[in-house]
N, CA, C and O of each residue as an XYZ file, in Angstrom:
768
protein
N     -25.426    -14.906     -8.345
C     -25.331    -15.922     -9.386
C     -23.860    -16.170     -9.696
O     -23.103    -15.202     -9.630
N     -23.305    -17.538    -10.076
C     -22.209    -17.869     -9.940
C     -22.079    -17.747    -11.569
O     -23.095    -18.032    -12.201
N     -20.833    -17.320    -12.353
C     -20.823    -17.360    -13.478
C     -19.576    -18.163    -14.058
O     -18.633    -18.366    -13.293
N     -19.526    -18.566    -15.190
C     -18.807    -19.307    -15.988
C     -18.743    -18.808    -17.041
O     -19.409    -17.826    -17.369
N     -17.382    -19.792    -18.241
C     -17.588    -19.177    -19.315
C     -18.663    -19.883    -20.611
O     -18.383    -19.854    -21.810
N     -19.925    -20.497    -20.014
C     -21.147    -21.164    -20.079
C     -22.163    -20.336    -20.288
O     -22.836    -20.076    -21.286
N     -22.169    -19.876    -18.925
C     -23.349    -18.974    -18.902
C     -24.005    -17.849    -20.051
O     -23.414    -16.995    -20.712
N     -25.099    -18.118    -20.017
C     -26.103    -17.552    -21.165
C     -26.127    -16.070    -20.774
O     -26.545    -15.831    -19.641
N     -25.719    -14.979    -21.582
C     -26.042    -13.490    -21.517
C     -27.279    -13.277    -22.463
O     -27.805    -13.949    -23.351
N     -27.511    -12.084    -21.907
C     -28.509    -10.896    -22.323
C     -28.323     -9.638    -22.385
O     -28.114     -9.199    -21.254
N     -28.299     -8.809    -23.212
C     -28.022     -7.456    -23.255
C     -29.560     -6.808    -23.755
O     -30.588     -7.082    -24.373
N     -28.842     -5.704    -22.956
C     -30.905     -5.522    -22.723
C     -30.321     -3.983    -22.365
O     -29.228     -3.602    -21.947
N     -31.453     -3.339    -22.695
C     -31.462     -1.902    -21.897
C     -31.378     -1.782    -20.527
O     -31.639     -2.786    -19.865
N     -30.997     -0.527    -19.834
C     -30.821     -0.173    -18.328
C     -31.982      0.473    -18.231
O     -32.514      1.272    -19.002
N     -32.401     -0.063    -16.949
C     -33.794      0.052    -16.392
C     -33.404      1.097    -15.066
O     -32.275      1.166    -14.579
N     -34.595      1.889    -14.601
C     -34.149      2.484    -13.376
C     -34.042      1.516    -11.991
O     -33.233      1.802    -11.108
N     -34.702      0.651    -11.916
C     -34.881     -0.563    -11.187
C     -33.068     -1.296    -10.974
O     -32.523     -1.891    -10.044
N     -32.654     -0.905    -12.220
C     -30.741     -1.450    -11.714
C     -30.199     -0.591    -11.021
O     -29.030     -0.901    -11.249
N     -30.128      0.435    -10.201
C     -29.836      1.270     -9.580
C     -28.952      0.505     -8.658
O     -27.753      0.776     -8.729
N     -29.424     -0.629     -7.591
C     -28.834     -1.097     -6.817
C     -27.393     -2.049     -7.067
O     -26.380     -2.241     -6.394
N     -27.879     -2.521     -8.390
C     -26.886     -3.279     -9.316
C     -25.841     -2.115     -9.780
O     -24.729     -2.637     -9.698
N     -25.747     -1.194    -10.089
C     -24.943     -0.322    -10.506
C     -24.230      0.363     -9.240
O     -23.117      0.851     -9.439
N     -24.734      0.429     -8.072
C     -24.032      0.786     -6.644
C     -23.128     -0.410     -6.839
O     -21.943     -0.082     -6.913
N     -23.327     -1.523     -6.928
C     -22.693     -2.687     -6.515
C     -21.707     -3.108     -7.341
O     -20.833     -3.892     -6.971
N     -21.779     -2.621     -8.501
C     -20.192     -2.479     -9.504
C     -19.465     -1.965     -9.410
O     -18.320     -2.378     -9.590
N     -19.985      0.018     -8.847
C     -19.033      0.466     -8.696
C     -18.253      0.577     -7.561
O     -17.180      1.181     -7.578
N     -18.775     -0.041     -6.425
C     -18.264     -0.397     -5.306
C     -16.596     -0.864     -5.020
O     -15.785     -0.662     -4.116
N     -16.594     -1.452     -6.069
C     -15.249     -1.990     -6.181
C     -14.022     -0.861     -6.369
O     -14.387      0.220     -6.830
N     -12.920     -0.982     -6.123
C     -12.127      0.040     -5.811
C     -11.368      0.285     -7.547
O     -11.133      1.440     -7.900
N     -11.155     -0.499     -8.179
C     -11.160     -0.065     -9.763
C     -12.119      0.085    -10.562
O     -12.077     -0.098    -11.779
N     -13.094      0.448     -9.880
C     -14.045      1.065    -10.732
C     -14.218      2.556    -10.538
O     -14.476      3.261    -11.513
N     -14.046      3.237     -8.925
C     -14.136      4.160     -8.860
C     -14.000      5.331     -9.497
O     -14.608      6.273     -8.988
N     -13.206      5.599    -10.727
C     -13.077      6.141    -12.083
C     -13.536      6.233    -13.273
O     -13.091      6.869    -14.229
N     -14.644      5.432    -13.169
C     -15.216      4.714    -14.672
C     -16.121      5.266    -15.106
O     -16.705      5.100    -16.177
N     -16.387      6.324    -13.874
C     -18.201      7.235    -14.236
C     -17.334      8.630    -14.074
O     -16.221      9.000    -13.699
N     -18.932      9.321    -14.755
C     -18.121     10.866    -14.890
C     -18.066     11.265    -13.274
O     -17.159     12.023    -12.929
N     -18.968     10.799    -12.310
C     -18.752     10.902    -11.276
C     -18.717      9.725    -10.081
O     -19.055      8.575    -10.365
N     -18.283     10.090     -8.715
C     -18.055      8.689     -8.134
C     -19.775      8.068     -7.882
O     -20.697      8.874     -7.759
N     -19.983      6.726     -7.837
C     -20.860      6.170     -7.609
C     -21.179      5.795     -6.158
O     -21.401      4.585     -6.119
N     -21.273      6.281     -5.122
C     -21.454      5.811     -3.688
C     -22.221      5.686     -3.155
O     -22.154      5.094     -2.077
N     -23.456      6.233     -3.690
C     -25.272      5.790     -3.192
C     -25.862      5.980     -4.441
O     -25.477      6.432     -5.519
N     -27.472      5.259     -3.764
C     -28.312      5.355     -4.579
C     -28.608      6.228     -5.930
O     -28.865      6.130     -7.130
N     -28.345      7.322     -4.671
C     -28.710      8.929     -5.763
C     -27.505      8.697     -6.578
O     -27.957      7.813     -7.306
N     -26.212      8.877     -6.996
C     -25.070      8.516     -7.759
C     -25.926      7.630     -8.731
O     -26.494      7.747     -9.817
N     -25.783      6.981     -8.068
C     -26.231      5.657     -9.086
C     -27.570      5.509    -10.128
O     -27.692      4.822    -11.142
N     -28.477      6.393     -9.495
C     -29.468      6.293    -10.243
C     -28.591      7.118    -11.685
O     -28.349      6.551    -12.750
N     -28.192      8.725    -11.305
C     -28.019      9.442    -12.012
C     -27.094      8.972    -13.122
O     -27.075      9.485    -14.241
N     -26.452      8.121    -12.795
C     -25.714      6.823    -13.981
C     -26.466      6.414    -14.322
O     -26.336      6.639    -15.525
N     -27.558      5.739    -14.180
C     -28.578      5.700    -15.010
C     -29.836      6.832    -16.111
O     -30.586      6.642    -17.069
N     -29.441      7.974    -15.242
C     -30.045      8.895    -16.060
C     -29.543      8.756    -17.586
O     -30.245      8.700    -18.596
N     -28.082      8.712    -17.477
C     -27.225      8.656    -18.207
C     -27.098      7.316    -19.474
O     -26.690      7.233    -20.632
N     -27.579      6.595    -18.672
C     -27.538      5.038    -19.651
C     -28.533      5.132    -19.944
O     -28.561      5.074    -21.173
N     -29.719      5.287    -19.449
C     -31.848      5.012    -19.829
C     -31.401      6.131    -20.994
O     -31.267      5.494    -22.039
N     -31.141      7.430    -21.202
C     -31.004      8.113    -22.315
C     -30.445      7.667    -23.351
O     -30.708      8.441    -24.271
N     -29.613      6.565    -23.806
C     -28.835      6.257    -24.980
C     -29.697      5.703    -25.657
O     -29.894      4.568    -25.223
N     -30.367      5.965    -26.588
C     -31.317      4.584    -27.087
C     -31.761      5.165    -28.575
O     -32.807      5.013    -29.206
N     -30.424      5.965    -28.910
C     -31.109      6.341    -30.406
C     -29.285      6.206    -31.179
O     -28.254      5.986    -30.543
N     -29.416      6.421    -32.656
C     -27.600      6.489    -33.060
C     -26.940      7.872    -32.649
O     -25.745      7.921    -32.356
N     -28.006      9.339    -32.631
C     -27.562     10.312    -32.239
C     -27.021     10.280    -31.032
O     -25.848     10.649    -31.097
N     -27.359      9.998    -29.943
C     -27.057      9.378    -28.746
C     -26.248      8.782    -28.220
O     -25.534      9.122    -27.277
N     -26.294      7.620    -28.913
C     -25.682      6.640    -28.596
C     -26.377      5.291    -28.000
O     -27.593      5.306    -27.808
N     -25.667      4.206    -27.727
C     -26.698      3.150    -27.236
C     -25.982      2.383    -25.894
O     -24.757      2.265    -25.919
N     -26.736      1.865    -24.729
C     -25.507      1.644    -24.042
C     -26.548      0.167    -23.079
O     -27.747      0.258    -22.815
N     -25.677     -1.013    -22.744
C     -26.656     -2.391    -22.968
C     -25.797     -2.234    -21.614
O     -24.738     -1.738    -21.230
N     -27.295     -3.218    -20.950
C     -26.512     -3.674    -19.299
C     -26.248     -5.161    -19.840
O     -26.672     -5.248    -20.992
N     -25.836     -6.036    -19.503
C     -25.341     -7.412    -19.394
C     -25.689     -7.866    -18.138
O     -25.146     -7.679    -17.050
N     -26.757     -8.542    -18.475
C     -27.234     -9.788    -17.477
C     -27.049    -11.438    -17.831
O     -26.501    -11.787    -18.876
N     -27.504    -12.290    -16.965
C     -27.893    -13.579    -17.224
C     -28.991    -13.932    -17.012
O     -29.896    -13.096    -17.007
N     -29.188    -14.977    -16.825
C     -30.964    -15.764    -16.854
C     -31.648    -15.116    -15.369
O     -32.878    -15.173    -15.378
N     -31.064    -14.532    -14.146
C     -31.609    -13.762    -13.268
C     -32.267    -12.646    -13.287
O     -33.059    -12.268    -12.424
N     -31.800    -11.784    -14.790
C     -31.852    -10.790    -15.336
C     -30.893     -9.939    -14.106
O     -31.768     -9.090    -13.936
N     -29.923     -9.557    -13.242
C     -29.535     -8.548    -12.437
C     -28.445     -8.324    -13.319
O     -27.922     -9.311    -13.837
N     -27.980     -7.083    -13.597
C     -26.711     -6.438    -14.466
C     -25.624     -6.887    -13.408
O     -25.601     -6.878    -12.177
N     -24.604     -7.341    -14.530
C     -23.192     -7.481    -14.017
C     -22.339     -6.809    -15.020
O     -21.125     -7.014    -15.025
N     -22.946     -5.961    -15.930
C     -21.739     -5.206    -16.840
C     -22.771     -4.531    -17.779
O     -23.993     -4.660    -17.855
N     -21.692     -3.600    -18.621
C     -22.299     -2.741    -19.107
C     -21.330     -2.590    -20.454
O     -20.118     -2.791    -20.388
N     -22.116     -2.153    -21.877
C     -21.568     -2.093    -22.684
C     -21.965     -1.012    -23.159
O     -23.147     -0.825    -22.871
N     -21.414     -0.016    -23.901
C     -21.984      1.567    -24.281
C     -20.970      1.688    -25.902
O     -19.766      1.671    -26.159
N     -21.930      1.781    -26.511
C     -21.367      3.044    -28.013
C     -21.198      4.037    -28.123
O     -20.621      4.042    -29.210
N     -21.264      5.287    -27.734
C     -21.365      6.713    -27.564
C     -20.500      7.696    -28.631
O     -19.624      7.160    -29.310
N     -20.746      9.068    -28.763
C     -19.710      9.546    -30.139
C     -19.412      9.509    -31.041
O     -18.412      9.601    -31.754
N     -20.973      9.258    -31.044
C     -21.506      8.795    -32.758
C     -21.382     10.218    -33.799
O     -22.183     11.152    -33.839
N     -20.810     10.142    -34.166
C     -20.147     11.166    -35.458
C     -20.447     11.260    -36.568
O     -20.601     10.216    -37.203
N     -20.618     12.368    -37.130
C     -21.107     12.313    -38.449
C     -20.281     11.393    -39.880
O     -20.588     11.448    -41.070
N     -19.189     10.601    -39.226
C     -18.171     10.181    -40.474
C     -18.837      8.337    -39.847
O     -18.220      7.287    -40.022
N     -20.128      8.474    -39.178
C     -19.921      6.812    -38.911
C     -19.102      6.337    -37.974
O     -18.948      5.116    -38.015
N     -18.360      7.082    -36.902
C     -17.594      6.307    -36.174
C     -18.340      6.681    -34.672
O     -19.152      7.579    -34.450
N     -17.710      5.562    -33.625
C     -18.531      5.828    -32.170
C     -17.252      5.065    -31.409
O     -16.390      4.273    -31.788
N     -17.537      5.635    -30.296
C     -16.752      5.096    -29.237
C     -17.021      3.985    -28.562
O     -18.190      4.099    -28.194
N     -16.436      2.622    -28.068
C     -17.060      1.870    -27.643
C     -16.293      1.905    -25.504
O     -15.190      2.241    -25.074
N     -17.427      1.440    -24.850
C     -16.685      1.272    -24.018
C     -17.251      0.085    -22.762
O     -18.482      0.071    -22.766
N     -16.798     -0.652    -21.969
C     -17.147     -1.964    -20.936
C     -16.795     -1.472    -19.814
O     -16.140     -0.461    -19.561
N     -17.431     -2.515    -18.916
C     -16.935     -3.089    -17.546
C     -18.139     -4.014    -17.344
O     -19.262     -4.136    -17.834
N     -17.256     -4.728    -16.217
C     -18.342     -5.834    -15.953
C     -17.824     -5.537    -14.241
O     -16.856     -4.950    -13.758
N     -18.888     -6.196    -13.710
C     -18.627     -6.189    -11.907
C     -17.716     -6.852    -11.598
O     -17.748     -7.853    -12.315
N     -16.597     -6.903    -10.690
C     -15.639     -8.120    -10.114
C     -16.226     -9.510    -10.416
O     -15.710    -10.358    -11.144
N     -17.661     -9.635     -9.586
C     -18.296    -10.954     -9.336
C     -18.163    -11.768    -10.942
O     -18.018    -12.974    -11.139
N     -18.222    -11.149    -11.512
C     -18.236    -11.942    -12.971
C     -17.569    -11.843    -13.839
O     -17.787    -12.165    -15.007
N     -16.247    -11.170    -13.165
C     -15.114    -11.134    -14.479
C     -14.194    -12.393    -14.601
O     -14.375    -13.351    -13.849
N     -13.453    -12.391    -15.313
C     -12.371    -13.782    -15.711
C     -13.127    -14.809    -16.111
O     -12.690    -15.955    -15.996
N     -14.175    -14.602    -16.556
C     -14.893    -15.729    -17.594
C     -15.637    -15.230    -18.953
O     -16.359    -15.970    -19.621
N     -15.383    -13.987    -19.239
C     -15.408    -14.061    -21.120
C     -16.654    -13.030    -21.145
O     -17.019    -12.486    -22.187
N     -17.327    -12.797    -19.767
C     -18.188    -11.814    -20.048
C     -18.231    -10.956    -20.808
O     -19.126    -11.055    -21.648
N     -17.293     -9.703    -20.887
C     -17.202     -8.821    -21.707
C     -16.831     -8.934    -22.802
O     -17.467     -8.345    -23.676
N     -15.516     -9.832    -23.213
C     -15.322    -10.320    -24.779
C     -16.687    -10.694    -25.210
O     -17.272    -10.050    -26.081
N     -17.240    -11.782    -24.586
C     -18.801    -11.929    -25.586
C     -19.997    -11.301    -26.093
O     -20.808    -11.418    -27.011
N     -19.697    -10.444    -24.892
C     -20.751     -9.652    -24.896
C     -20.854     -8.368    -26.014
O     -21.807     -7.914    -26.646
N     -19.401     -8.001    -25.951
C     -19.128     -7.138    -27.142
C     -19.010     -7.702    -28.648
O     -19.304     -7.023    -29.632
N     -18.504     -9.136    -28.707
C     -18.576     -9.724    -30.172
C     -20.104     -9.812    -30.198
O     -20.248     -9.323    -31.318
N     -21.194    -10.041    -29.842
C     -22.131    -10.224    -29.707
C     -23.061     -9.104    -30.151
O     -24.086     -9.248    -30.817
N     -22.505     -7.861    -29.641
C     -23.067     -6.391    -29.776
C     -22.945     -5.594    -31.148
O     -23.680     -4.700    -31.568
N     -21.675     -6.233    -31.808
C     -20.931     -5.732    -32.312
C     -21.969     -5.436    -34.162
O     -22.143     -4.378    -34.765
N     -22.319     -6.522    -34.441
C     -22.905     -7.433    -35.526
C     -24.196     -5.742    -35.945
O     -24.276     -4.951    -36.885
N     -25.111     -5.975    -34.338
C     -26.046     -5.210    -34.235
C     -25.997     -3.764    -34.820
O     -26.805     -3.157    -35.524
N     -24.333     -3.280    -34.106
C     -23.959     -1.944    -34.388
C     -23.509     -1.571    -35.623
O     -23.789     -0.446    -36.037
N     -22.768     -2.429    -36.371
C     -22.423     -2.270    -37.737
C     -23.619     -2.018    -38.595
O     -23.907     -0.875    -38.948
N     -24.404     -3.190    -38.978
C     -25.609     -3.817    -39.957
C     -27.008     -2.804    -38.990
O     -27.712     -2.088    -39.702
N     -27.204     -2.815    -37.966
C     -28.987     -2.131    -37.867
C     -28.529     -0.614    -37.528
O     -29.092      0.278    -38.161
N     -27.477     -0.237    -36.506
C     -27.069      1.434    -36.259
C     -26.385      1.748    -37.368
O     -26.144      2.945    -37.529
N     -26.115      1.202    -37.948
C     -24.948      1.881    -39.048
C     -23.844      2.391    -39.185
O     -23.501      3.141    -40.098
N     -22.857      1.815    -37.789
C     -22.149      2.476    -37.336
C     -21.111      2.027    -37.916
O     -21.023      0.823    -37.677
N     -19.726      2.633    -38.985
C     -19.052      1.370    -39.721
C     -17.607      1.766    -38.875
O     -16.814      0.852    -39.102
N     -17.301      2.270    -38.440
C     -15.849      2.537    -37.367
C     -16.161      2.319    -36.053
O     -16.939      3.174    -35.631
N     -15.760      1.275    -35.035
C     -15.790      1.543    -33.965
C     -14.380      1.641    -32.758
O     -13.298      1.070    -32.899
N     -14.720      2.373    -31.800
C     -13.051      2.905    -31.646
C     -13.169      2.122    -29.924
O     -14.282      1.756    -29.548
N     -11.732      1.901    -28.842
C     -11.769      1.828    -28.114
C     -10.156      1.909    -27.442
O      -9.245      1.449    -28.130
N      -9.894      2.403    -26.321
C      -8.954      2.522    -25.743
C      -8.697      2.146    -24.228
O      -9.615      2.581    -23.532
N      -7.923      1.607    -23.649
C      -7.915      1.042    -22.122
C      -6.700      1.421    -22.053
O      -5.936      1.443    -23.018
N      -6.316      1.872    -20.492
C      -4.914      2.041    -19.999
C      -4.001      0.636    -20.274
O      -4.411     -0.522    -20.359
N      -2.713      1.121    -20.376
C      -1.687     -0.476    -20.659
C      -1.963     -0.874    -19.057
O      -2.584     -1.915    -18.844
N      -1.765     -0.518    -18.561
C      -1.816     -1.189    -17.478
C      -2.969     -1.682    -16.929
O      -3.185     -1.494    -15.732
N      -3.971     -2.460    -17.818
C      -5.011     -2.517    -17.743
C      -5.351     -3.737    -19.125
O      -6.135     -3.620    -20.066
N      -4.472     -4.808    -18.792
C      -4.459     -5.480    -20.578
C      -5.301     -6.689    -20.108
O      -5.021     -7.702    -20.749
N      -6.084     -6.831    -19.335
C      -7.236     -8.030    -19.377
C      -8.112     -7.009    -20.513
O      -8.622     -7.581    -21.476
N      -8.294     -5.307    -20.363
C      -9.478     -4.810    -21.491
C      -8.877     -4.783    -22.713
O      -9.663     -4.480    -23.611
N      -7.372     -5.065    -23.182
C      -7.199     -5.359    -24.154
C      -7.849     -6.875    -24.785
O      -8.531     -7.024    -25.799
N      -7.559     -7.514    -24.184
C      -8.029     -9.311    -24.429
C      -9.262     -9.039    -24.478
O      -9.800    -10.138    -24.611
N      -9.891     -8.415    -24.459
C     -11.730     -7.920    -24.460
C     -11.596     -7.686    -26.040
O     -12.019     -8.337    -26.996
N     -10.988     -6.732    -25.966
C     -10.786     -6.265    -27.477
C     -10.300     -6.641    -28.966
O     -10.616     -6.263    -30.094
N      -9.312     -7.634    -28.394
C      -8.554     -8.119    -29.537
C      -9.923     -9.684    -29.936
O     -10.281    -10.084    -31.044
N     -10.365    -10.206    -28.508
C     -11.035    -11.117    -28.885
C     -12.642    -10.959    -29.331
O     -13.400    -11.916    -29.491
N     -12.946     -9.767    -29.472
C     -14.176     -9.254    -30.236
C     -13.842     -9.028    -31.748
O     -14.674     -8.765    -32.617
N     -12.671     -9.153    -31.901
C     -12.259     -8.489    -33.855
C     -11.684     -7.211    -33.368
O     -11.547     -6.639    -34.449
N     -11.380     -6.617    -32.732
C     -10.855     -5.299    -32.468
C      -8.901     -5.391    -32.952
O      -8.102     -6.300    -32.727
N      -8.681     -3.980    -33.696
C      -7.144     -4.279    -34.217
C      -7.031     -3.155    -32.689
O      -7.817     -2.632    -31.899
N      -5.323     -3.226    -32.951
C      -4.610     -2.797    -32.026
C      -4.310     -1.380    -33.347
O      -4.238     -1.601    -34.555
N      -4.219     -0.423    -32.898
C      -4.118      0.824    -33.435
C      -2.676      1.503    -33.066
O      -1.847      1.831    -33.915
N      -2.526      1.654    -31.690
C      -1.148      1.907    -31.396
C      -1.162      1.968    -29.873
O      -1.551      0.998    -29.223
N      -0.738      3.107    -29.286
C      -0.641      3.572    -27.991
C      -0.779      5.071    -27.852
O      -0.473      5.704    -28.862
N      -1.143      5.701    -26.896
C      -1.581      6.998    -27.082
C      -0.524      7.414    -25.590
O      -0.879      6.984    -24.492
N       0.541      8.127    -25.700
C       1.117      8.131    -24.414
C       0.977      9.163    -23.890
O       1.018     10.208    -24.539
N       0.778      9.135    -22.603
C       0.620      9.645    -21.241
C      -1.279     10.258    -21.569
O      -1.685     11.141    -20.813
N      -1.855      9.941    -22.219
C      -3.399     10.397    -22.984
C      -4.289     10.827    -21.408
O      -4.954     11.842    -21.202
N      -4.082      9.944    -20.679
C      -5.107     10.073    -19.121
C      -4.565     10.758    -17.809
O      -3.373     11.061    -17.754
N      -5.335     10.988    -16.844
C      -4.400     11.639    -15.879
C      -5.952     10.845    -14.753
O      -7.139     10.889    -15.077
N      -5.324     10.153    -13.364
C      -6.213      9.786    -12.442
C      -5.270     10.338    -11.126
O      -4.384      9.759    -10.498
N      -5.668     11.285    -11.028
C      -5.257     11.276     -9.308
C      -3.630     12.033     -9.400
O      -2.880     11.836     -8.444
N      -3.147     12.871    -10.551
C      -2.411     13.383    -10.697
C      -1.222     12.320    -11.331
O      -0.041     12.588    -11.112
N      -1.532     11.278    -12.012
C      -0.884     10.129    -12.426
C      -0.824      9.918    -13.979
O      -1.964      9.477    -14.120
N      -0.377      9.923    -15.045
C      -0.480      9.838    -16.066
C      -0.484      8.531    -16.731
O       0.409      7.774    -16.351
N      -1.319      8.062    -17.683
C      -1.328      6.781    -17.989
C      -1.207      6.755    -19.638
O      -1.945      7.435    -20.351
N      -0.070      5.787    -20.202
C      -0.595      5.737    -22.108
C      -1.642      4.871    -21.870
O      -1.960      4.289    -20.833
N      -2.218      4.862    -23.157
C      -3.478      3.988    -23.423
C      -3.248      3.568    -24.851
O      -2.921      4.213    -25.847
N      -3.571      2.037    -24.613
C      -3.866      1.337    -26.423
C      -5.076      1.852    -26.739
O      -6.118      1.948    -26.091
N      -4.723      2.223    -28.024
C      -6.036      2.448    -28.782
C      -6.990      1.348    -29.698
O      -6.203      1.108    -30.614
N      -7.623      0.932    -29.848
C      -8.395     -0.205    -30.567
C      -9.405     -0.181    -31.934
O     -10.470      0.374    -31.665
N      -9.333     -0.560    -33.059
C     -10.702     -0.449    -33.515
C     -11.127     -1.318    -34.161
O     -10.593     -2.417    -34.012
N     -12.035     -1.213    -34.944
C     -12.862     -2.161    -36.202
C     -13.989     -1.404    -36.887
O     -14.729     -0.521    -36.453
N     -13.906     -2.074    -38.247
C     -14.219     -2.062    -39.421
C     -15.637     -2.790    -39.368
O     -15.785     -3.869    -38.795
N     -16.599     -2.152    -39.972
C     -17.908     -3.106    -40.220
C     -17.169     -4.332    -41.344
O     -17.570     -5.493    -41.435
N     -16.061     -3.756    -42.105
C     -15.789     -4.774    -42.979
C     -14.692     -6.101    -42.467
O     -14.608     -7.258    -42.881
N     -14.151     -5.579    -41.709
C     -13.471     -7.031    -40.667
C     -14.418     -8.228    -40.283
O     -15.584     -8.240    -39.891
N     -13.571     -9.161    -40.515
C     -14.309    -10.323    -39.986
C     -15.032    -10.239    -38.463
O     -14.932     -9.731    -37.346
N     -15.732    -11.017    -39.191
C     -16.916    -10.848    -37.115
C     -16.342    -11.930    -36.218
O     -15.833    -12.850    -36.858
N     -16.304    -12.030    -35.126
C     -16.056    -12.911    -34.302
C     -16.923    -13.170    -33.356
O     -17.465    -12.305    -32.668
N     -17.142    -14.622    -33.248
C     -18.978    -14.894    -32.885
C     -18.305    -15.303    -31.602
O     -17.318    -16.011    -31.403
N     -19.595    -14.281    -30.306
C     -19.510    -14.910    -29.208
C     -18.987    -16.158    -28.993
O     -19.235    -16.788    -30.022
N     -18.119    -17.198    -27.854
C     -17.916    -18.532    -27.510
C     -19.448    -18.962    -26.711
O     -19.788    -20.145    -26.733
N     -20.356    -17.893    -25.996
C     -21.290    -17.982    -25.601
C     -22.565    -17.884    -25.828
O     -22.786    -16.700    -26.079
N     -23.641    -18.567    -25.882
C     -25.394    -17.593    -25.997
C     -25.458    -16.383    -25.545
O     -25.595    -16.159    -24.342
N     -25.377    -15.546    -26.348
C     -25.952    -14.044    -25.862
C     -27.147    -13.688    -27.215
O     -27.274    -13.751    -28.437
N     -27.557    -13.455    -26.487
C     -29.139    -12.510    -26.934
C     -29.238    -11.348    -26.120
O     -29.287    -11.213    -24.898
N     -29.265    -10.222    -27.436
C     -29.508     -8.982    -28.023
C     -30.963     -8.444    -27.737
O     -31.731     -8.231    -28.675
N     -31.318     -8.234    -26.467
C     -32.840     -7.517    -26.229
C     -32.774     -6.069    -26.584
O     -32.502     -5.215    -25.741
N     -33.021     -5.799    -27.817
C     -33.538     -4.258    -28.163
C     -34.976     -3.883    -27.916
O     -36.000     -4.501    -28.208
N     -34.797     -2.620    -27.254
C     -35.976     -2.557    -27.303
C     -37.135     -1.870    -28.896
O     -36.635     -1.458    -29.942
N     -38.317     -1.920    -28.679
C     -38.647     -1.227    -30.383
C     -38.453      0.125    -30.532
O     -38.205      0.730    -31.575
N     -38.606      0.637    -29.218
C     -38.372      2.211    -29.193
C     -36.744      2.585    -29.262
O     -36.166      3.641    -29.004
N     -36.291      1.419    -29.669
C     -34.582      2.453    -30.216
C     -34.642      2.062    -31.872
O     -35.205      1.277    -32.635
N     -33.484      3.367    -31.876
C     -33.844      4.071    -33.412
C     -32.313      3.769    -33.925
O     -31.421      3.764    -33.076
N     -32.077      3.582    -34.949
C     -30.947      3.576    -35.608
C     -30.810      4.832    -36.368
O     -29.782      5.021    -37.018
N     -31.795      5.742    -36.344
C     -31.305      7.356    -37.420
C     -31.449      8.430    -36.146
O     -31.232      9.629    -36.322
C-alpha cells in the first residue's frame, strides 16, 4: 500500500497473524536495534509479538500496531513503565515503506488523548538518539516538550550516543492528528 500524508490510520492491537509484518520492519538495517533482540525470522518475530499481544493492561503497559484501510502493520506505538507516580515511557517506529509522511507524528497525537483521560497516565516520557532528529519531529509535533539531552546515555556496537529526552503533561495542550486515525481498543484492555 502506497502511503501519504492522507491516508486514514488505525491503531489496533498486535495480533499473532502480524508476525510476517513485523519480519518486514525489522528487516531494514536501522531497525536492527529496536527490539530487545534481533528480528530475522519468523520465530524472532513472533516472540516480538509475545511481547506486544501481552501489553494490554496500565500495569503492563499498552502497545498499538498502526495500520491503514488494508489493515497490515506499518508501525508500532508502545507505552510501557508505567509507574506508580503516573508516568510511562513512550516509544515508535514505523517501517521504511511508510515513513516521511506523518505516520508516526499522528499516530502518537492520536494515542496520546486515550492515554492521558481512559489509562490515566498523566507524564509521558520519550527519548531518541540526536542523531536521529526525524524522531524528534515525531515528538515535538505530538505536544511533546524537549527536556534536554542525556549525553553519551546509549551504547550500539561499542559506540556511544546522547539522546534528547521528551515529555508531556496530561495538562499540555493536545495536538490533533493532521490525519483520520481511529483508536481500535480492544474491551479486554484495562486501564487499572
Amino acid at each position: 500500500m502506497r502511503f501519504d500524508r492522507q491516508t486514514p490510520l488505525v491503531l489496533r492491537p498486535w495480533r499473532r497473524a502480524d508476525a510476517p509484518a513485523v519480519l518486514a520492519a525489522f528487516s531494514a538495517l536501522d531497525m536492527a536495534q529496536q527490539a530487545g533482540e534481533p528480528i530475522v525470522d519468523l520465530a524472532s518475530a513472533n516472540r516480538w509479538l509475545d511481547w506486544a499481544c501481552g501489553k494490554t493492561t496500565r500495569q503492563t503497559g499498552f502497545v498499538f500496531a498502526v495500520t491503514a484501510a488494508d489493515d497490515v502493520p506499518v508501525g508500532n506505538i508502545a507505552v510501557t513503565n508505567v509507574d506508580t507516580h503516573d508516568c510511562a515511557w513512550v516509544s515508535y517506529w514505523v517501517a521504511s515503506a511508510a515513513r516521511g509522511c506523518g505516520v508516526a507524528a499522528d499516530s502518537l497525537a492520536a494515542m496520546v488523548p486515550w492515554v492521558h483521560d481512559v489509562a490515566g497516565i498523566y507524564r509521558l516520557e520519550l527519548g531518541h538518539r540526536v542523531n536521529n532528529p526525524a524522531s524528534g519531529g515525531v515528538a515535538r509535533r505530538a505536544g511533546f516538550i524537549s527536556e534536554g539531552v542525556e549525553r553519551a546515555k546509549l551504547c550500539y556496537g561499542g559506540e556511544r550516543f546522547d539522546v534528547e529526552s521528551y515529555a508531556r503533561l496530561s495538562t499540555d495542550p493536545r495536538i490533533p492528528p493532521r490525519r483520520e486515525v481511529v483508536l481500535a481498543v480492544d474491551a479486554g484492555w484495562s486501564s487499572v
